[in-house]
Every structure is written in C-alpha cells, then in structure tokens.
C-alpha positions as CSV (number, residue, x, y, z in Angstrom):
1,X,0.0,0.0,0.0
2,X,1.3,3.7,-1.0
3,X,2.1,6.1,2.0
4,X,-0.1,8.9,2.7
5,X,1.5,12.4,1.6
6,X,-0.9,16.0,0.9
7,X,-0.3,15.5,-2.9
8,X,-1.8,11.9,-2.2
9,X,-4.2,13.6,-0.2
10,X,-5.7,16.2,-2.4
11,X,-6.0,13.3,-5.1
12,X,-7.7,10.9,-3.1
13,X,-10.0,14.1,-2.0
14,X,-10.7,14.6,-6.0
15,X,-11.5,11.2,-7.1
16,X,-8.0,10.3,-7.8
17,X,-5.3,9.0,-8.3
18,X,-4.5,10.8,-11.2
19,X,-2.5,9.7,-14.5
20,X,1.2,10.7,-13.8
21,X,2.2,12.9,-17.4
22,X,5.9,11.4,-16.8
23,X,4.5,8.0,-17.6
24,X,2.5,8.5,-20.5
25,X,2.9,9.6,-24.3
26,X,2.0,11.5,-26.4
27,X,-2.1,13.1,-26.4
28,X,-2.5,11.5,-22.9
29,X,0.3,13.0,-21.5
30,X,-0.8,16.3,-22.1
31,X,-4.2,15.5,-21.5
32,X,-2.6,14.3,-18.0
33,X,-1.5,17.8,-17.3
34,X,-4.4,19.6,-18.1
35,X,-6.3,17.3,-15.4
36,X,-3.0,19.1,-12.9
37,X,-4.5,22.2,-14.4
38,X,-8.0,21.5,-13.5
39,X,-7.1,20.2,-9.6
40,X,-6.1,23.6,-9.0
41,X,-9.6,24.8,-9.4
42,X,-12.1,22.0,-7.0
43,X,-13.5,23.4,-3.9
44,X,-13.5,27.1,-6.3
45,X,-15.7,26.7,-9.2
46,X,-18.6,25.3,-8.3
47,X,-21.4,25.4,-9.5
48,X,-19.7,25.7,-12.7
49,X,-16.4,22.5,-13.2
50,X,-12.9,23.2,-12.4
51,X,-11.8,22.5,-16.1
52,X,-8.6,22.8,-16.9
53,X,-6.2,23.3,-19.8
54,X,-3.0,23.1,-21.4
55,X,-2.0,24.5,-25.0
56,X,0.6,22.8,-27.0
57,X,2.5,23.6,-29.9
58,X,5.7,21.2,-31.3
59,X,5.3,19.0,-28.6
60,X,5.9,22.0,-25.8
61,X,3.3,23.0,-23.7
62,X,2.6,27.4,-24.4
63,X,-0.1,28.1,-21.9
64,X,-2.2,26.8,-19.4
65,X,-5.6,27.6,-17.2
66,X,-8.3,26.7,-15.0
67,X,-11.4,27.5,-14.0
68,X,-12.0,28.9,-10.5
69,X,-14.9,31.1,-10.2
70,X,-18.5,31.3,-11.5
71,X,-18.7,34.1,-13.8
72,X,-14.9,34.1,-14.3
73,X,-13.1,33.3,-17.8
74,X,-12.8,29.5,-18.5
75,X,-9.9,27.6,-18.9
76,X,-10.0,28.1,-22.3
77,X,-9.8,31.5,-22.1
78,X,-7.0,31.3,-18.9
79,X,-4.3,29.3,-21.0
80,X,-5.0,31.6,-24.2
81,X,-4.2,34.5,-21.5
82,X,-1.4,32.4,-19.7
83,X,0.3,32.0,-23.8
84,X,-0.1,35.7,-24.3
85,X,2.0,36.6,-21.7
86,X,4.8,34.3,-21.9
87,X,5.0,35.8,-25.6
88,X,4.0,32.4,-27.3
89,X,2.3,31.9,-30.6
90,X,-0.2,29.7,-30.4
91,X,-1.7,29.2,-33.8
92,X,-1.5,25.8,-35.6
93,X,-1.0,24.4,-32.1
94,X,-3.3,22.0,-29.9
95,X,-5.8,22.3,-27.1
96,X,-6.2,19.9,-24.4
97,X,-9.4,20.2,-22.2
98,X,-10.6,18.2,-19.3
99,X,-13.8,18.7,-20.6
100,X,-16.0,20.0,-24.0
101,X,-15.3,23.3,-24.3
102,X,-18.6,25.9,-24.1
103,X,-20.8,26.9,-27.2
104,X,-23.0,29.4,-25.7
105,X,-23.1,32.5,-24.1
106,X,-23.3,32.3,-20.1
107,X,-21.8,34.8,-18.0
108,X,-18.5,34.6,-20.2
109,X,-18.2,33.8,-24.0
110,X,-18.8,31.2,-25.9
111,X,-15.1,29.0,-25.8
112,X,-15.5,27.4,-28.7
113,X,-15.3,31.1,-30.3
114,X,-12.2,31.8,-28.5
115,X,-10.2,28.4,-30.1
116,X,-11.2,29.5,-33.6
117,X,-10.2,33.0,-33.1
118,X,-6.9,32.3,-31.7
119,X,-6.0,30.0,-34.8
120,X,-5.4,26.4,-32.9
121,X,-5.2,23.6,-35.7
122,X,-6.4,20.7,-33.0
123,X,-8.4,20.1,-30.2
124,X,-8.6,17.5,-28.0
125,X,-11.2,16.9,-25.2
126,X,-11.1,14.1,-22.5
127,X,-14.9,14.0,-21.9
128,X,-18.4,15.2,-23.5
129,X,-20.4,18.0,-21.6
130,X,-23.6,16.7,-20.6
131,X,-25.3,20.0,-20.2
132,X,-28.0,20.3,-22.6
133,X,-26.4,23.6,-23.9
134,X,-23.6,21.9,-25.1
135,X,-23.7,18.2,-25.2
136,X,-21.9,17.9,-28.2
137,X,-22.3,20.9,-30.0
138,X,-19.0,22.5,-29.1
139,X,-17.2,19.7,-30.6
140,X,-19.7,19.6,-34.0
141,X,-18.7,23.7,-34.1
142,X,-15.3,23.0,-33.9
143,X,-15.0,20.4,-36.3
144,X,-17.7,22.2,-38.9
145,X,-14.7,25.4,-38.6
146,X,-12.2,22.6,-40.2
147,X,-10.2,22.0,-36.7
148,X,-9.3,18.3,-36.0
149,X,-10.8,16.9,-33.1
150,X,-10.7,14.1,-30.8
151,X,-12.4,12.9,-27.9
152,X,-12.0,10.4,-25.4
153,X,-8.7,10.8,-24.2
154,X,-7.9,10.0,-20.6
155,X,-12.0,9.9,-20.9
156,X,-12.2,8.0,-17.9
157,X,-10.1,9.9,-15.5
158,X,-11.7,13.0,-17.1
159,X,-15.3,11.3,-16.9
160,X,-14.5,11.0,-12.6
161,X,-12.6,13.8,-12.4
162,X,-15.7,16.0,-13.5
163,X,-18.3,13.3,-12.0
164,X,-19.9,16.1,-9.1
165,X,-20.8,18.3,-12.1
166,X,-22.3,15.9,-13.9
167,X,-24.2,14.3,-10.6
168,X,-24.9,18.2,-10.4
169,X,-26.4,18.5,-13.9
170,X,-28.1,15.7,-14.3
171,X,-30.2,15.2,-11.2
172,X,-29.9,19.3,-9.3
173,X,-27.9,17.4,-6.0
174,X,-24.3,17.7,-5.3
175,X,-22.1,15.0,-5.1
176,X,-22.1,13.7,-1.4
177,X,-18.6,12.2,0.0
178,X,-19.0,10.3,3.8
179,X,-16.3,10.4,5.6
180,X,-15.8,8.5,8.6
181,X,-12.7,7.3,10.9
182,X,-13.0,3.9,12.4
183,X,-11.1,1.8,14.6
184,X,-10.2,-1.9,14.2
185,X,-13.6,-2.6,15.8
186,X,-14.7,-0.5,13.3
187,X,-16.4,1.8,16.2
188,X,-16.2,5.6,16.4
189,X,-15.6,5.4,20.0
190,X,-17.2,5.3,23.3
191,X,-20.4,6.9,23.0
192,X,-20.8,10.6,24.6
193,X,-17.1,11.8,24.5
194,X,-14.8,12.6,21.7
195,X,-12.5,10.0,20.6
196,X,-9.6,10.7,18.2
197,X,-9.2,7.6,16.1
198,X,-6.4,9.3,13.9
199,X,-3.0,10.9,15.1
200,X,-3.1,15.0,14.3
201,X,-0.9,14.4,11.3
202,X,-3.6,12.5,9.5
203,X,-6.3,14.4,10.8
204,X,-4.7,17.1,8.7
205,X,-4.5,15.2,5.5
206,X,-8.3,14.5,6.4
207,X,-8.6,18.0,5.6
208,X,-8.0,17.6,1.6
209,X,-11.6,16.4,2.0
210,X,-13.1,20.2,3.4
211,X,-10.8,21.8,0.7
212,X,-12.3,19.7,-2.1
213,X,-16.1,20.4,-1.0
214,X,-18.2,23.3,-0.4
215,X,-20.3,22.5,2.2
216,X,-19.3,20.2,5.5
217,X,-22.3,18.2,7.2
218,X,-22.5,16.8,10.9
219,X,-25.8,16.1,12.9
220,X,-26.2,17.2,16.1
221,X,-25.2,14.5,18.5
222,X,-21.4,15.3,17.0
223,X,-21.7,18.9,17.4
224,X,-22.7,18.4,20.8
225,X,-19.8,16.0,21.6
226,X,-16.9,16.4,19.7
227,X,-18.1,20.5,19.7
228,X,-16.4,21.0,16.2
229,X,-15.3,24.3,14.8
230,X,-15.6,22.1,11.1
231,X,-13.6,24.7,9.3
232,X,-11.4,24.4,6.3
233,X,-8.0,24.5,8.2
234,X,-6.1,22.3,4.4
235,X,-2.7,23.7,5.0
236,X,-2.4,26.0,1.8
237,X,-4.2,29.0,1.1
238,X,-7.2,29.6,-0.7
239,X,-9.0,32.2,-3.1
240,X,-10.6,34.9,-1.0
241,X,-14.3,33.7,-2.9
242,X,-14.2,30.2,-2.1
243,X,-17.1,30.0,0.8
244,X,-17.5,27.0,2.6
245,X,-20.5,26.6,4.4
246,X,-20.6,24.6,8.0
247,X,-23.9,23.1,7.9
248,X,-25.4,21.1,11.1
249,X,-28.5,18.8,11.4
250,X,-30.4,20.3,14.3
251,X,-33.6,20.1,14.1
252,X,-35.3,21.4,17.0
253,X,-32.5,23.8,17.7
254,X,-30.3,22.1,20.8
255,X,-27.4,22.7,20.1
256,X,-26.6,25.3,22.4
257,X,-25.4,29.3,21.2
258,X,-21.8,28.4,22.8
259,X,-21.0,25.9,20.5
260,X,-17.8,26.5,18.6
261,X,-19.2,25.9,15.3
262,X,-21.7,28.9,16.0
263,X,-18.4,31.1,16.2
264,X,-18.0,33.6,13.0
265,X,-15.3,33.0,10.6
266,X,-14.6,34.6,7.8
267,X,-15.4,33.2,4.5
268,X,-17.0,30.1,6.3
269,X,-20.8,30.9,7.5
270,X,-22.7,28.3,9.7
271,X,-26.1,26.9,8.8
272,X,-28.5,25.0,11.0
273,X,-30.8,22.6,9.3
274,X,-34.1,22.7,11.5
275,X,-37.7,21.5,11.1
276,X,-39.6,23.4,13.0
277,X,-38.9,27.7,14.4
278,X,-36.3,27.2,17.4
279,X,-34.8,30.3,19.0
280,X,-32.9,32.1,16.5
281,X,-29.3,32.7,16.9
282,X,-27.2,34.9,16.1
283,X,-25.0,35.2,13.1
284,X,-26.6,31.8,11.9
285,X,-28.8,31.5,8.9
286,X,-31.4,28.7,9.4
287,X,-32.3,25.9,6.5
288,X,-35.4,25.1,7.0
289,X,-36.6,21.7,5.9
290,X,-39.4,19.2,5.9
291,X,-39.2,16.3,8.4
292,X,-37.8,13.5,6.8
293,X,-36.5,9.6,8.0
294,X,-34.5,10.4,11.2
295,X,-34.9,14.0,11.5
296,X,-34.8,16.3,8.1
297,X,-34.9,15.6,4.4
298,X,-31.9,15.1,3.7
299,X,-32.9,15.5,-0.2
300,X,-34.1,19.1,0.5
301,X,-31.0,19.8,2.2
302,X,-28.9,19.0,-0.8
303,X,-31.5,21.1,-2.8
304,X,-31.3,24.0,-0.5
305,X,-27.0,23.6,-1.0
306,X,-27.1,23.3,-4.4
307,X,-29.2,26.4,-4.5
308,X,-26.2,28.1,-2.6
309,X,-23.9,27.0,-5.4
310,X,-22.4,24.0,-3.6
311,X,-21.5,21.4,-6.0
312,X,-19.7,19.1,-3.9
313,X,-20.9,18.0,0.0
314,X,-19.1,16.8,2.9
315,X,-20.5,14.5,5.5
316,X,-18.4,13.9,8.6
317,X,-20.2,13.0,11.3
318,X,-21.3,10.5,13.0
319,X,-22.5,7.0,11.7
320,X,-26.8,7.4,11.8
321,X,-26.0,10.6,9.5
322,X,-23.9,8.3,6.7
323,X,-26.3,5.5,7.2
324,X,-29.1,7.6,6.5
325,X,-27.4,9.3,3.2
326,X,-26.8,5.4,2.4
327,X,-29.8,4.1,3.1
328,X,-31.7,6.9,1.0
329,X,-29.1,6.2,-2.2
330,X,-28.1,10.3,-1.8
331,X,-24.4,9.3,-1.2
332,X,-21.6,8.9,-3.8
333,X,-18.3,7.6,-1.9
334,X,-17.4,6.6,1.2
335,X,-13.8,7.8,2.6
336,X,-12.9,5.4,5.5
337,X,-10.2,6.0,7.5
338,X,-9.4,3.1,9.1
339,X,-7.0,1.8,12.1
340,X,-5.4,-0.9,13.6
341,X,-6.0,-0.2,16.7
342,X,-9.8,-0.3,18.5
343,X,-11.4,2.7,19.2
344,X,-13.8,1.0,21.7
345,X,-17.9,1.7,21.7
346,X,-20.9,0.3,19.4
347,X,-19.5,-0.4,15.7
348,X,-20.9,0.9,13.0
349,X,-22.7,-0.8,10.4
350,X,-23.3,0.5,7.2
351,X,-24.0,-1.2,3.9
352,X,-22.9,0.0,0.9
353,X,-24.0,0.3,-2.6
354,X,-23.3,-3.4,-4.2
355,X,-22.4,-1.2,-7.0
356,X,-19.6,0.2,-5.0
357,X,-16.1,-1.0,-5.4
358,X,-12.7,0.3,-3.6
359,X,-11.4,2.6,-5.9
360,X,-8.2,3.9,-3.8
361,X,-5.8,3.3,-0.7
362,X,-3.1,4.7,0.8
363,X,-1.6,4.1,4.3
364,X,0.3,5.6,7.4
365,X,1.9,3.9,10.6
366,X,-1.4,2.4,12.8
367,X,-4.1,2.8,9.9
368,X,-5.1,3.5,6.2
369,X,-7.9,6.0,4.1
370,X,-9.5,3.9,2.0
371,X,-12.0,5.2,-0.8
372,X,-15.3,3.2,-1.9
373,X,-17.3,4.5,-4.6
C-alpha cells in the first residue's frame, strides 16, 4: 500500500489517483497535465467544473488555465491568456481540455469562439459535456470550422474527475462524500465523548476532503460531543471567494449558542438545518426543511446547497447521518479511515451500494484511508 503524503491527499480528496504525465505519451500526457491544471480549481468553481487546460505547440506546452470562479473566464480562455503573456504563438498548435469546451453564451463567451479566433489547428477533449447547452455541440462547431478533433482521451479519468458536475447536472444534487474514521472494531468510540481515532498528522491530511467540498455536514449529536469548529484549516491558502458553508443537522435547535461551530469565521458561515422555528441565533442563517427519515430531508438539504452554489458536500459525522445518506441512495463515496487499533464503543454498520467498489488506498503507521465508490 502507497504512504499517505498531501499530494496523495488532495488526489484521493478529487477522485484520484491521477495519470502521472511522466508515464504516459504522447495526447495522454498532455491531457494528464491539463487534469493538474483542473485540480487547481475544486472546492473554487462550483457550480460551474474546475476545467482545466494546457496548450501545446511542437510537442511543448505554451499556456495553461483553470477555472475557478463562477462568472470568471474559463480555462479556455485562462491558457490563451497564460500563452499571451509568456509571448508564445499559439496558432496551428493544440488544445487539451478536461472537458468540451462551451458553445453558448453564459456569463462569459462562448469557448469554442475563442479556439477558432486564436488560430489552434487541433483540439482535443477528455470528456463530453452533458449540459443540454452543449452536449456535443462544441465539438460539431469545432470540427464544422475545419479544426481536427478528438475525444476520449484519458475519458475515464476525465469522466470522474468532473463526476460532481455531472451528478450536479443531471439530477440538481451535489455530489455527497461520507467520511468517517473507524477503529479496528470498526467503532467511532465510546459513546458521549470525543475519541480521536487518527493521530493529528492524518487528521490534517483529512482536511483535503473540506478543501475539495463546499459544504461540510455533521448532525447534532457530534456537534454536541466532539463540539467542532468544522472549518477548512487544508494547509495551503485559498482564493478569497471560495465559501464553505458549515452546515449542522439540528432540528429542533439544541445545540446550544456556545457551541464553537456557531463562532463567525470569515469566509466560512454556519447553517443550521431545522424542522420546526427554534430560537434564533445569532450570526446563523437557518435551513429550513421538511421532516424526513430520522430528523430532516436530507434531499431538501442537498436542494437548499445546491441552491447556494455547492456542487460538492461533505458529510463527517457521525455513523446514523452516513447510514441515513446510504440508506436513502443520496451518497456517492465513502472515505474510511481506518485503524489498527480499536477505538472501543458500538460499531458501526453501514451497507454499501453493491455497485460500490474500492477505488483507492493509501496508508500511514497504525491505519489507512480507504475510498469506496
């Protein structure tokens, strides 16, 4: 099993591993590095994809971009920038894109414009948009305007690499990653006190998980225990517009106004999902949500995130919250951290999709993150 390091981390947090460009040729090498080029913008574009891409002419790469913000330029547009300014000539030369580039006009330009106008001979896209306002047609634009095309490559690792926007798309829910960390008896600990089951070090890795989300989730019982401030504390900065919202599951308001994750902090607001009209508090904006198996709808809870702009959620805590996103079929991986040594309490038994397969591991001294999906 690999070791655990933060570029292993942030892969496993993104759906990765990742294709290493060093070991592959030609169009999927390149391809490879416009996936590094789209990494750089998860946890920042939702809910628009962190594409990314790299231009190429005579087998050297002249530019390279990523999406990061709603609204913002896309990749596209980025590496044409990024070639500008190093003082390269990119016509006749190649664009590799995680995925289709745009045919419509949004909030930017239409990117299939921008490739013609700039002169590119080539394009070459890892995966098909599924939004109806593209689907297919940036490609048929491109190759009506005589530029060679190709699709497919590293389709795979481009098809989960842009997975939440597709969930996203397709069905209006963000993509939901459980997280949970588990002793050898796979128990969370004695019940009604904190337990930590990982050493600090790991617990900091853990974090690649808040920095590739938008939204954490915990229900009440761990907000009362463990009294969390759940904020993004990933070791490297991050854009001044990312927002991350710390969302609990209280719904009739218990959770008392001294809690930590009630505490203000900057660029991270707190939400408290409740059912019914507890005592407001202050600084905290209120979801509230139909009674649902357990407690709340969990569904209109994804539906009131998404309409936020959260594209990808983050449960952590405890085991009746993950069970219940597993039972109801609104979860899409599991990240286990597991370790050797028992944490002691009531295990916890959930049952995964028979779909679901382990995708990913990677190990440290006492324990390993595993990732089902």
């Amino acid at each position: 099993m690999v070791d655990l390091t933060p570029s292993l981390a942030w892969a496993l947090a993104t759906g990765g591993p990742w294709p290493d460009p060093a070991a592959l040729p030609g169009d999927a090498r390149f391809m490879a590095l416009a996936l590094e080029e789209g990494l750089k913008g998860v946890g920042l574009a939702s809910p628009n994809p962190p594409v990314g891409c790299v231009l190429v002419k005579d087998g050297r790469v002249v530019g390279g971009g990523v999406h990061t913000r709603a609204g913002d330029p896309h990749a596209e547009i980025m590496a044409l920038r990024d070639a500008e300014i190093r003082g390269e000539d990119v016509h006749g030369g190649t664009a590799y894109v995680t995925l289709e580039p745009c045919c419509h006009h949004g909030r930017t330009g239409p990117c299939t414009l921008a490739l013609l106008q700039a002169g590119l001979a080539r394009v070459v896209v890892g995966v098909r948009d599924p939004n109806p306002r593209v689907d297919g047609g940036g490609l048929a634009i491109l190759r009506a305007q005589g530029l060679a095309v190709e699709e497919g490559v590293l389709g795979e690792a481009c098809a989960r690499f842009h997975a939440p926007f597709f969930k996203l798309i397709r069905t209006g829910l963000p993509w939901v990653s459980l997280k949970l960390a588990l002793g050898s008896d796979g128990a969370l600990g004695p019940e009604g006190r904190p337990t930590p089951v990982t050493p600090p070090a790991i617990q900091q890795l853990g974090h690649a998980l808040r920095r590739a989300s938008e939204a954490i989730v915990v229900g009440r019982h761990t907000a009362e225990v463990d009294d969390p401030q759940l904020t993004d504390r990933w070791p490297a900065p991050t854009a001044p517009h990312r927002t991350f919202y710390r969302v609990v599951l209280d719904r009739e308001g218990r959770v008392p106004p001294t809690a930590r994750v009630w505490q203000a902090v900057q660029g991270q607001p707190a939400l408290r999902a409740v059912t019914g009209d507890p005592q407001p508090l202050r600084g905290v904006e209120d979801l509230h949500l139909p009674p649902g198996p357990g407690g709340c709808s969990l569904r209109h809870l994804l539906h009131e995130l998404a309409a936020l702009g959260v594209g990808r959620v983050l449960v952590e805590g405890g085991g009746d919250l993950a069970r219940a996103f597993l039972d109801q079929g609104l979860a899409d991986e599991f990240h286990r951290f597991q370790a050797e040594a028992p944490a002691g309490g009531p295990a916890v038994l959930l049952t995964l999709p028979a779909a679901w397969r382990l995708q990913a591991s990677a190990g440290w001294p006492g324990g390993r993150w595993e990732v089902w999906r």
